[in-house]
C-alpha positions as CSV (number, residue, x, y, z in Angstrom):
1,X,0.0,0.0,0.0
2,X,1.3,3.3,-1.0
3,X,1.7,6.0,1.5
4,X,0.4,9.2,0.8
5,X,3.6,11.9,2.0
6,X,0.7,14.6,1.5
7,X,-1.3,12.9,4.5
8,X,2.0,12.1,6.4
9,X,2.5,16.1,6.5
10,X,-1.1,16.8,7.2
11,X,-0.7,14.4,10.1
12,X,2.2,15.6,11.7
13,X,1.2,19.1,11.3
14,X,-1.8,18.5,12.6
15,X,-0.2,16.6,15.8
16,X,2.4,19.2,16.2
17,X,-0.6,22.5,16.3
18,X,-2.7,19.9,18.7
19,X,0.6,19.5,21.0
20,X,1.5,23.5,20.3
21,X,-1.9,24.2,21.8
22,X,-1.8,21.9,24.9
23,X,1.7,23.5,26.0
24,X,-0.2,27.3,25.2
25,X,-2.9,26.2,27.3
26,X,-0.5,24.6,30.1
27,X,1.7,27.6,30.2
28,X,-1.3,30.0,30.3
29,X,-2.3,28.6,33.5
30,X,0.8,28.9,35.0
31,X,1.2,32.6,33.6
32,X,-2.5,32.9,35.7
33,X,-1.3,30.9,38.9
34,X,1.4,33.2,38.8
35,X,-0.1,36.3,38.8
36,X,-2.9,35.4,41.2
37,X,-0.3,34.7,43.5
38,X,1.4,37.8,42.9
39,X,-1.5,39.4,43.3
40,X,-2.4,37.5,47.0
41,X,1.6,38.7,47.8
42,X,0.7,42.0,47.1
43,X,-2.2,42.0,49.3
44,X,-0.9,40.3,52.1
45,X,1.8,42.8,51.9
46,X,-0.1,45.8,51.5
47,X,-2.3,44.4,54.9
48,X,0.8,44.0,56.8
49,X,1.8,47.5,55.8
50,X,-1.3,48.2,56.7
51,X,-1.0,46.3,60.4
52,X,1.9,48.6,60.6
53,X,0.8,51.9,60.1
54,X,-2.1,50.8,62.7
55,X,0.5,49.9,65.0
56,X,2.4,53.2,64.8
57,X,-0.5,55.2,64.9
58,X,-1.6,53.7,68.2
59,X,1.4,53.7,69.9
60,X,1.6,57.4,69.3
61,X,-2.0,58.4,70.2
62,X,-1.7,55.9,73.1
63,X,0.6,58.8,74.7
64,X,-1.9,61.0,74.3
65,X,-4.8,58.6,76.5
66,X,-1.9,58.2,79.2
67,X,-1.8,61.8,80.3
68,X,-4.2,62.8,83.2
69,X,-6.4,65.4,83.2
70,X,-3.5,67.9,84.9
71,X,-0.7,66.9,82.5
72,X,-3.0,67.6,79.1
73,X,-4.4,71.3,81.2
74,X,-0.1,72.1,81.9
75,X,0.6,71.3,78.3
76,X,-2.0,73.6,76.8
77,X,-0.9,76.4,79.0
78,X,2.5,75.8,78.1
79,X,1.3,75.3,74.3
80,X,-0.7,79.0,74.5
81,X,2.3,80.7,75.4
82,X,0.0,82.6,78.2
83,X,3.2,82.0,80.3
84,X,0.6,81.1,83.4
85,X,1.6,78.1,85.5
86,X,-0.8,75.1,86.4
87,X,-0.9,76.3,90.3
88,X,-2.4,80.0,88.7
89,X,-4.2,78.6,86.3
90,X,-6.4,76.7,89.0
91,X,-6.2,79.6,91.4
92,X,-7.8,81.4,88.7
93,X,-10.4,78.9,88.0
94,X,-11.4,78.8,91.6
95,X,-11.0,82.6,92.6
96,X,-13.5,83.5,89.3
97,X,-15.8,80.7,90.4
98,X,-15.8,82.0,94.0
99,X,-16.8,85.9,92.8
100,X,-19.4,84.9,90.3
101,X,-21.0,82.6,92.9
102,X,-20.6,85.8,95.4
103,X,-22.4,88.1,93.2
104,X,-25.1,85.5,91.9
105,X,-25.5,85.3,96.2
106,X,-25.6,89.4,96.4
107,X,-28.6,89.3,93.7
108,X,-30.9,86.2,94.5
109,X,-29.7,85.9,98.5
110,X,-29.7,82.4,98.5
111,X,-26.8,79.8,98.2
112,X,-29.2,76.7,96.2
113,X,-29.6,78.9,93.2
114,X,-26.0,80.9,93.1
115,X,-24.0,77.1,93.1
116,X,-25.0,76.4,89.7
117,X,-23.7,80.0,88.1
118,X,-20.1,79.6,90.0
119,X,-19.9,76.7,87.4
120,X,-19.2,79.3,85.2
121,X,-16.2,80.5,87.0
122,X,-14.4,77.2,85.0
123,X,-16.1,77.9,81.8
124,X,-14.8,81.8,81.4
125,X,-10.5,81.1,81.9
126,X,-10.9,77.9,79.6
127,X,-12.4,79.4,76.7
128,X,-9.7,81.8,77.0
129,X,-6.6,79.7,77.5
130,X,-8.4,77.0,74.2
131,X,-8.8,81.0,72.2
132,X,-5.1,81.7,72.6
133,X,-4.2,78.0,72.0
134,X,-6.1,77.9,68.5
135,X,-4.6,81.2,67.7
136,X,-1.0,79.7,68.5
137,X,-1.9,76.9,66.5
138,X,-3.2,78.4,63.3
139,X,-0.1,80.9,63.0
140,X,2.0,77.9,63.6
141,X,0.6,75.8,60.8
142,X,0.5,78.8,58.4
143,X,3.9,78.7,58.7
144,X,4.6,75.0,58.5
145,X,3.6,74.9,55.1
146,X,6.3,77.2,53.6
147,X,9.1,75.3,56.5
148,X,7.9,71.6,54.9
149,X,8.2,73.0,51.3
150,X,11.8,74.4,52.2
151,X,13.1,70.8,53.4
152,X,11.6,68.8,50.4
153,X,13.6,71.4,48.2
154,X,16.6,70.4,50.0
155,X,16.0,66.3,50.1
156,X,15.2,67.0,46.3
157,X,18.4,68.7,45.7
158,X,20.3,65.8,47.1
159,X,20.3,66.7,51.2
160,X,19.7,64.6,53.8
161,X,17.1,65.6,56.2
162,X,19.1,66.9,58.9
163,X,20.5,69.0,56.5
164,X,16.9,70.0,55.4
165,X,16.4,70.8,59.2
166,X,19.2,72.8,59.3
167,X,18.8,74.7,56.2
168,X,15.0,75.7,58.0
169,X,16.5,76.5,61.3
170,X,18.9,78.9,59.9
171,X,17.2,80.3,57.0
172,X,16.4,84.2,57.4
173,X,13.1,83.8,55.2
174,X,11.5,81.8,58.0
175,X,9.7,83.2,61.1
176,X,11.5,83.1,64.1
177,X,9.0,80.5,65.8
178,X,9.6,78.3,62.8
179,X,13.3,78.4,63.3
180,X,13.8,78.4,67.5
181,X,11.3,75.1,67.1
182,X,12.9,73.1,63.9
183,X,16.2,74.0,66.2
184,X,15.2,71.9,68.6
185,X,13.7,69.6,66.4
186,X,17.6,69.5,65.5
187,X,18.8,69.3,68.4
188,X,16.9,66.3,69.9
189,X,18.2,64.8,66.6
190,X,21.9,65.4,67.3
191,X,21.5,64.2,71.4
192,X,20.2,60.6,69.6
193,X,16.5,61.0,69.4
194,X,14.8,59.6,65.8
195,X,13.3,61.9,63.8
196,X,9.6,60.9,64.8
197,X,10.1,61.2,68.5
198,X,11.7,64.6,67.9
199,X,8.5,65.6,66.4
200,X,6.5,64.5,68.9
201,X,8.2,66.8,71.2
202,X,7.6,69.4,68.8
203,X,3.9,68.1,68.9
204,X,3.9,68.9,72.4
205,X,5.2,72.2,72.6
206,X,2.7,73.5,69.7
207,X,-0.1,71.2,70.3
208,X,-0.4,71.4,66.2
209,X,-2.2,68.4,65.1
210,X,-0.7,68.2,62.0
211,X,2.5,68.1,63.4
212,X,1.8,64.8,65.3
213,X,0.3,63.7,61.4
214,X,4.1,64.1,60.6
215,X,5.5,62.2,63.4
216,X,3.8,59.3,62.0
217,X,4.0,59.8,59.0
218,X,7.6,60.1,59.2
219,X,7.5,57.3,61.3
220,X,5.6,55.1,58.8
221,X,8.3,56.5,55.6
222,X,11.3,55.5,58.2
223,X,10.3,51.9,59.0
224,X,8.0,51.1,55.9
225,X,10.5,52.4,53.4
226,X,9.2,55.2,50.9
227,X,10.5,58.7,50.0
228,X,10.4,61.2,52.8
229,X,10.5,64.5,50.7
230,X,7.2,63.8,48.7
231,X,5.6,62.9,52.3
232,X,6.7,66.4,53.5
233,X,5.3,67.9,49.7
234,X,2.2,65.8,50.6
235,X,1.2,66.9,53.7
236,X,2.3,71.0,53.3
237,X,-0.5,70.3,50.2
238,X,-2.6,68.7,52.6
239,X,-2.7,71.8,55.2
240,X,-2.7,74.0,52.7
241,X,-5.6,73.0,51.3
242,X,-7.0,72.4,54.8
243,X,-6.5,76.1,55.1
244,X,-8.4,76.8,51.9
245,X,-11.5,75.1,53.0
246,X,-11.5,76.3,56.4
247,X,-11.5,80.4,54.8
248,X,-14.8,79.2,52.7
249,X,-16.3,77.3,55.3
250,X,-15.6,80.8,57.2
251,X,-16.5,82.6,54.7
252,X,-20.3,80.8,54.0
253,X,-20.8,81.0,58.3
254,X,-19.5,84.2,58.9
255,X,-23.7,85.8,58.5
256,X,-24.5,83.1,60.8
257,X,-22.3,84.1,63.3
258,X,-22.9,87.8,62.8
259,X,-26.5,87.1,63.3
260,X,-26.0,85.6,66.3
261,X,-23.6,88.1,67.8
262,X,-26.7,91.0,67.1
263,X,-29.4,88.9,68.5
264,X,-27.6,88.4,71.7
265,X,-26.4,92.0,72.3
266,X,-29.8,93.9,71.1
267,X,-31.4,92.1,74.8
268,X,-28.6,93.7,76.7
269,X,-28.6,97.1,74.2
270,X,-32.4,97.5,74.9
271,X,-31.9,96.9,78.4
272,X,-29.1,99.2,78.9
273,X,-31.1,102.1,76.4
274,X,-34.3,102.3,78.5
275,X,-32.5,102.2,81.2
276,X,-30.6,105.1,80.4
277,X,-34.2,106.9,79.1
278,X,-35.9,105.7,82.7
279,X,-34.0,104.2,85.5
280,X,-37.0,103.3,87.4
281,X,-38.0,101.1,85.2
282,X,-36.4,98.2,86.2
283,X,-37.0,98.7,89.9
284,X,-39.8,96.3,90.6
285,X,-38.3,93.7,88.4
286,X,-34.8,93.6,91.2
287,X,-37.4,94.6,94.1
288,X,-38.6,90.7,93.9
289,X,-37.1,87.3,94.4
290,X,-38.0,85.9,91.8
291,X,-37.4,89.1,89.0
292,X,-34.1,88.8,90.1
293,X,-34.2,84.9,89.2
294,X,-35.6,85.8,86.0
295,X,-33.4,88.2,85.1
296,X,-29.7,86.0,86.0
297,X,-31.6,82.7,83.7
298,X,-32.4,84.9,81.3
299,X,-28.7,85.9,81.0
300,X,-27.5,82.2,81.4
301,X,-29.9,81.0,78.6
302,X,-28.7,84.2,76.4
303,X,-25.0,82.8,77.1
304,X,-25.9,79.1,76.1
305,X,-27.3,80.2,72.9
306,X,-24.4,81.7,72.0
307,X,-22.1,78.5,73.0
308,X,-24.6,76.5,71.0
309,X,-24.7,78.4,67.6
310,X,-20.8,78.9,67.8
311,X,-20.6,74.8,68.5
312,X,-22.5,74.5,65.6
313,X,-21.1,77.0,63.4
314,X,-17.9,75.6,63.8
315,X,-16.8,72.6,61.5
316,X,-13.6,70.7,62.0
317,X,-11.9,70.1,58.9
């Protein structure tokens, strides 16, 4: 029997596509497995980065739950630059407390009902140490931004970041707050401190949240690996644009507040007008207990109105 060399080739050919095919298919899947376990690397990676970050984070705010009640008030004094000492500062808090309780007493002559207005003696001195604080803080972080732009120029350029520190702490075009602190910064660096701790310190003498941001994100670059002058680019964007939104946000409350303000001064302007155009007015309202009762809750209510629409005017961004 003759063999066809035409069907021979067809054969072969055929057999050799058919294997071709299997080894496509077989290499395929292992091109798939491959990836997919790439892929499952990447993740468990990027949730043990993860893990990390969590880790860091906590073990810097855990510093912050440690503190009792007089460590966090002696910080914020310190941080308000009110230059008042914890011992004044409570002296204060107790001698207001005592003269608004003693004049509450001289109105309504009875101790029950002047106890609750001395609580206000604690109110009055903390509003005013967290106003100066937030002040502080503000003009402190206005100022970061141009500090953190400064040292990622530097680490750009080729510096290392005590370098970047440095160039900060001596450079003319900075405010002198910026400099005195990023010299210390410095400083804690040269005695053997890291970097993040030196922040937190920094942290603690500004009370600027987005300088304890830094500390861990610092933190996070140092031990996770990543590039430390695009973190510092980052987060001057960050507070910058922070700052943006806060001046709109200001900007879209600021008839809210100034309709506030008016309706709790016209009471007090009325009040003080007719009593200017007849003083005898008011007499029988102060000749009786409970007129001058009247009179001191309408005050407190006035007061916790205004606490309540500034609360509520005021959104943390």
């Amino acid at each position: 029997m003759a063999v066809n060399p035409e069907l021979i080739a067809i054969l072969v050919g055929g057999i050799v596509i058919f294997l071709g095919l299997i080894i496509m298919s077989l290499r395929r899947r292992r091109i798939i497995e491959l990836e997919k376990r790439i892929q499952v690397d990447r993740e468990q990676v990027a949730i043990r980065q993860a893990i990390k970050q969590l880790e860091i984070e906590e073990s810097i705010l855990k510093k912050e739950d440690s503190l009792s009640w007089l460590e966090k008030k002696k910080r914020e004094l310190e941080q308000s630059g009110t230059n008042i000492t914890l011992p004044v500062y409570l002296t204060i808090l107790v001698a207001s407390s005592l003269l608004i309780f003693f004049v509450v007493y001289k109105i309504l002559g009875i101790v029950f009902f002047a106890l609750p207005f001395a609580l206000l003696g604690f109110y009055f001195p903390e509003k005013l140490v967290k106003v100066k604080l937030e002040k502080n803080v503000k003009h402190f972080n206005d100022e970061l931004i141009k500090a953190l732009r400064r040292m990622a120029s530097v680490m750009r350029s080729g510096g290392s970041l005590k370098q970047a520190l440095d160039d900060v702490s001596r450079s003319r075009s900075m405010p002198t707050a910026i400099r005195m602190e990023f010299s210390k910064v410095l400083s804690d660096m040269e005695y053997g401190l890291a970097i993040e701790e030196a922040l937190y310190k920094l942290y603690e003498r500004t009370g600027s949240k987005d300088v304890q941001f830094l500390a861990i994100a610092v933190e996070i670059q140092r031990q996770l690996g990543g590039n430390i002058a695009q973190t510092f680019d980052t987060i001057g964007a960050t507070i910058s644009n922070r700052r943006l939104m806060e001046s709109e946000v200001k900007a879209t409350l600021s008839q809210i507040n100034a309709t506030s303000n008016i309706l709790s001064a016209m009471p007090f302007a009325i009040g003080g007008l007719i009593y200017v155009i007849s003083p005898d007015y008011f007499e029988p309202l102060f000749e009786s207990l409970a007129g001058r009762f009247v009179f001191l809750v309408c005050i407190m209510f006035i007061c916790v109105g205004v606490v309540v629409i500034k609360k509520m005017s005021k959104i943390e961004i």
